[in-house]
Each structure stands twice: as C-alpha cells, then as structure tokens.
C-alpha positions as CSV (number, residue, x, y, z in Angstrom):
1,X,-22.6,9.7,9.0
2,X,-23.5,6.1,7.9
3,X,-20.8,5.1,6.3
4,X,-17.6,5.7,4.0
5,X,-16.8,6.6,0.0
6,X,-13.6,5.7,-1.2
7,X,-12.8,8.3,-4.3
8,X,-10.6,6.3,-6.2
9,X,-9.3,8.6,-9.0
10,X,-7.6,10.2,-6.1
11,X,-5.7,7.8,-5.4
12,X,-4.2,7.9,-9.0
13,X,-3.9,11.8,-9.2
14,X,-2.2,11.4,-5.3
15,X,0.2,8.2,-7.0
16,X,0.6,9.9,-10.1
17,X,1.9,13.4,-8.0
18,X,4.6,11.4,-5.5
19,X,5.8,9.6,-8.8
20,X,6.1,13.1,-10.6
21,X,7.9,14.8,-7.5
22,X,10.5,11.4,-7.6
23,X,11.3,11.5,-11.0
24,X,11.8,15.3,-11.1
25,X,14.0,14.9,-7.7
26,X,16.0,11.9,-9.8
27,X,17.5,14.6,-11.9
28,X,18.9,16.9,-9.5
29,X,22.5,17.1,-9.2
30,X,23.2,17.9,-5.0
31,X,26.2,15.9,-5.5
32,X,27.8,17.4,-8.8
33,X,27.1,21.4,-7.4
34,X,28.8,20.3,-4.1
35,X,31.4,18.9,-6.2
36,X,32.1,21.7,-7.8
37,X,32.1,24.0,-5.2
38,X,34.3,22.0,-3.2
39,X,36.9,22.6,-6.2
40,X,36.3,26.6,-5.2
41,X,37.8,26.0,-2.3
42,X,41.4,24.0,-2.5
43,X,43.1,23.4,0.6
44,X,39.9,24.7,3.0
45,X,38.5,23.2,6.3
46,X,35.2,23.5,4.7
47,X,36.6,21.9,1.2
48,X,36.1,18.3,3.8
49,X,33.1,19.4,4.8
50,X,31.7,19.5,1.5
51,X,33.0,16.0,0.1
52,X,31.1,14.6,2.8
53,X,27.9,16.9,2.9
54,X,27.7,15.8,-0.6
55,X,27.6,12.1,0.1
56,X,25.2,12.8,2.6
57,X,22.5,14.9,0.2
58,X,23.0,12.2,-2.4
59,X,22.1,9.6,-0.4
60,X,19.4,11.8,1.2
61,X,18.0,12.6,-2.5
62,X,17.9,8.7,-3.3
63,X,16.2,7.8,-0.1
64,X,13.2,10.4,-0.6
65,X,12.8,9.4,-4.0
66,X,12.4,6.0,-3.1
67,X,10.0,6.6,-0.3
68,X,8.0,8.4,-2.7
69,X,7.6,6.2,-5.4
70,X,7.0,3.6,-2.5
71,X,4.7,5.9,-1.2
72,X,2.5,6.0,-4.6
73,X,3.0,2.1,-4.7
74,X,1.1,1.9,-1.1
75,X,-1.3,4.2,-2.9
76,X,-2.0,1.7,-5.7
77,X,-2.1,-1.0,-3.3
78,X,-4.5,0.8,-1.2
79,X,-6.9,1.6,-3.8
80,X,-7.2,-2.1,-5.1
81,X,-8.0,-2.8,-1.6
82,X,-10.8,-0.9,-1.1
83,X,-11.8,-1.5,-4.8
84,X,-12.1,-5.5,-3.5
85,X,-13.7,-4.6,-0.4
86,X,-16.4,-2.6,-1.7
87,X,-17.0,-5.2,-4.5
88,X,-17.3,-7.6,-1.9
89,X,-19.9,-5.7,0.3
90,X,-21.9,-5.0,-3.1
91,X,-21.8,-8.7,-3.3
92,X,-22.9,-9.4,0.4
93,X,-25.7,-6.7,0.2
94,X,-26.9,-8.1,-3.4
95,X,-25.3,-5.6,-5.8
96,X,-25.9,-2.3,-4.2
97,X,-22.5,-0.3,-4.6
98,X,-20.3,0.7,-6.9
C-alpha cells in the first residue's frame, strides 16, 4: 500500500443519509403518543411514569437529530479537508493528483 484515495462523493451520499435519517426523526411524535397514552390511564402509577418518559424521549429524539445533522456537517468539513490537502500535494508534486 503506497498511499491513500479519498472518495469524495461518499462523503455526500454518507452527509446526505445522516441528514435524511434527522429530518425523518424531526417528525416523529414520541412525545404526543406518550401523551396520549398517559390519558388511557387516569389516576395510575404508571400515568407519572409516562409524563416523564415522554420528556425524556423528546429530548432524546432532539439530541440524536442534532448529532446527526452535526455528524453530516463533520462530514462536509472533512471532505473539504482532504479536498485542500490533496490539492496541495498536487501542487507540491507539480500537478500529479486529482
């Protein structure tokens, strides 16, 4: 092995499938189907529990999502990167590269 290829169109499809799987997550309702299934239950122990496991998968749901659209950011950002770096070695090594 002599070396390395970045293959930068997978960093888009890889970006482009994290931002896909965070907007998709965006619309799910944890909070609104514990919500209502709380409502099943008046007066129960578990009607507690589920106010509070509801809080806890909505703020769980917003968290992932943000890691993954952070995730495809440090994808992006990675990608320009080694788009610089291998533009810079073509340089140094007069032109030979991508």
């Amino acid at each position: 092995m002599d070396g390395y290829q970045a293959e930068f169109a997978e960093f888009d499809t890889a970006a482009g499938v994290a931002r896909s799987a965070a907007e998709q997550v965006a619309g799910v309702d944890l909070k609104g189907s514990m919500t209502q299934a709380k409502a099943g239950m008046p007066g129960s122990i578990s009607e507690q529990s589920m106010g509070r496991l509801a809080d806890s998968w909505l703020y769980a749901r917003v968290s992932w999502e943000q890691s993954a659209v952070g995730y495809a950011d440090g994808l992006g950002i990675s990608k320009r990167s080694y788009q610089n770096n291998e533009q810079a070695a073509a340089a140094d090594f007069g032109g030979h590269g991508r």
